[in-house]
DOGURO-723931 format. One record per residue (C-alpha): x, y, z. Coordinates in steps of 0.05 Angstrom, whole numbers, plus 5000, padded with zeros to 4 digits. Example, Ala and Ser with C-alpha at 12.3 -4.5 7.8 and 13.67 -1.06 7.14 Angstrom:
2
<rec <5246; 4910; 5156>>
<rec <5273; 4979; 5143>>
***
This chain:
93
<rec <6004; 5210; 5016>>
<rec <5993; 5213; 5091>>
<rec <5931; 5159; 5088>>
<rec <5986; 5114; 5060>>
<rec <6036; 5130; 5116>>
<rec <5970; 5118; 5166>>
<rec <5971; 5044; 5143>>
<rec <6050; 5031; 5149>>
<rec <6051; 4965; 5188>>
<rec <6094; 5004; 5250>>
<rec <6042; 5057; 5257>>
<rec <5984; 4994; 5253>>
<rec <6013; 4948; 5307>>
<rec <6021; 5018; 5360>>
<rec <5961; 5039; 5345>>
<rec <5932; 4972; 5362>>
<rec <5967; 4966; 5419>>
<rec <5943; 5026; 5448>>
<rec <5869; 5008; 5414>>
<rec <5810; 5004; 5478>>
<rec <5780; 4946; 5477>>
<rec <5718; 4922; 5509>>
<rec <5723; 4851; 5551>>
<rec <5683; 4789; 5525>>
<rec <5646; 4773; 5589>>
<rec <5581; 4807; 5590>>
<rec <5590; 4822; 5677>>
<rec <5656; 4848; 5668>>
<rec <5626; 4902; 5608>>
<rec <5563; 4914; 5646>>
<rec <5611; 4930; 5707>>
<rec <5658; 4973; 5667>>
<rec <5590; 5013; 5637>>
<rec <5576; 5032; 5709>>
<rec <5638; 5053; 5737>>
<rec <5647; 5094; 5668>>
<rec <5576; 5131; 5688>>
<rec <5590; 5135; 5759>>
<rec <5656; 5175; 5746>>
<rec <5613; 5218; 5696>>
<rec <5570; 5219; 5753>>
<rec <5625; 5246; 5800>>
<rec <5655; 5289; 5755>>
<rec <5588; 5324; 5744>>
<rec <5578; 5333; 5803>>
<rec <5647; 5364; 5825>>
<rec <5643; 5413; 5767>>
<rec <5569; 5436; 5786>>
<rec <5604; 5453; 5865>>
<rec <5658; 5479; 5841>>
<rec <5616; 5520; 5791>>
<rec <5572; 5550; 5852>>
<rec <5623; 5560; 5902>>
<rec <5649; 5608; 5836>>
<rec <5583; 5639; 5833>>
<rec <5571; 5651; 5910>>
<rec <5644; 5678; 5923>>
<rec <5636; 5734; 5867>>
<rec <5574; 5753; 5897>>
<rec <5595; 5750; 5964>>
<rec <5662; 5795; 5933>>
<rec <5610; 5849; 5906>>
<rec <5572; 5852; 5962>>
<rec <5631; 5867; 6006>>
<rec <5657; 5914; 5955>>
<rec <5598; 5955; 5947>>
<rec <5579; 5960; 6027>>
<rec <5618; 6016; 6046>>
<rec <5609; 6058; 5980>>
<rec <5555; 6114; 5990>>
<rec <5495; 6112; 5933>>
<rec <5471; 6168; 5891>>
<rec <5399; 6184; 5877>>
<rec <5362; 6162; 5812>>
<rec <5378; 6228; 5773>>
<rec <5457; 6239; 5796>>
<rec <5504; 6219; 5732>>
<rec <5574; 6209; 5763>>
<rec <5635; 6218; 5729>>
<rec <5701; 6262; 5708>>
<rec <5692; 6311; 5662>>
<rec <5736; 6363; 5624>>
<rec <5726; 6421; 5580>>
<rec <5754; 6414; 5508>>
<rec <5769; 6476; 5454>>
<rec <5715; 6477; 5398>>
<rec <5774; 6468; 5347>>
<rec <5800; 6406; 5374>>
<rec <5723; 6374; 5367>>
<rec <5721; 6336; 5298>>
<rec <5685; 6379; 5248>>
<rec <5623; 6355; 5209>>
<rec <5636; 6330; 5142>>
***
C-alpha cells in the first residue's frame, strides 16, 4: 500500500522537482565535481581543528587541575572508609 501511494502523480512531479540533477556541459560538471571536493576538503579540515583544539583544551584543563594537588607514593591507597556490623554483610549462600 504505501509503494502505491509513492507513485501518486502529486508525490512524482515534487519529488522531481526537488530531484538533483547534474548539468549537460561536461566544464560546468567537471566544475561542480571540484567545488563539491573542495567543500569536503574544507569541511575536513575544520572538523580535524576543531577536533584538536578539543583535545589540547582537555589536556591543558587536567593539567591545570592536577597542578596544585599534592601526589601520594606508589603504595598509598586513598580513599573514605567506614566500619560496617558483621550482620549487615550479606551472608554466604
Amino acid at each position: 500500500m504505501f509503494a502505491q501511494w509513492l507513485h501518486h502523480p502529486y508525490v512524482t512531479r515534487l519529488r522531481a522537482r526537488f530531484a538533483a540533477r547534474r548539468p549537460r556541459h561536461p566544464l560546468v560538471r567537471g566544475l561542480l565535481g571540484l567545488t563539491g571536493l573542495a567543500l569536503l576538503l574544507v569541511l575536513l579540515v575544520v572538523g580535524a581543528l576543531l577536533g584538536l583544539t578539543m583535545l589540547l583544551g582537555a589536556a591543558v584543563l587536567r593539567g591545570l587541575r592536577q597542578r596544585g594537588r599534592p601526589r601520594a607514593g606508589g603504595q598509598v591507597i586513598e580513599g573514605e572508609y567506614r566500619s560496617v556490623r558483621d550482620s549487615a554483610l550479606p551472608h554466604p549462600r
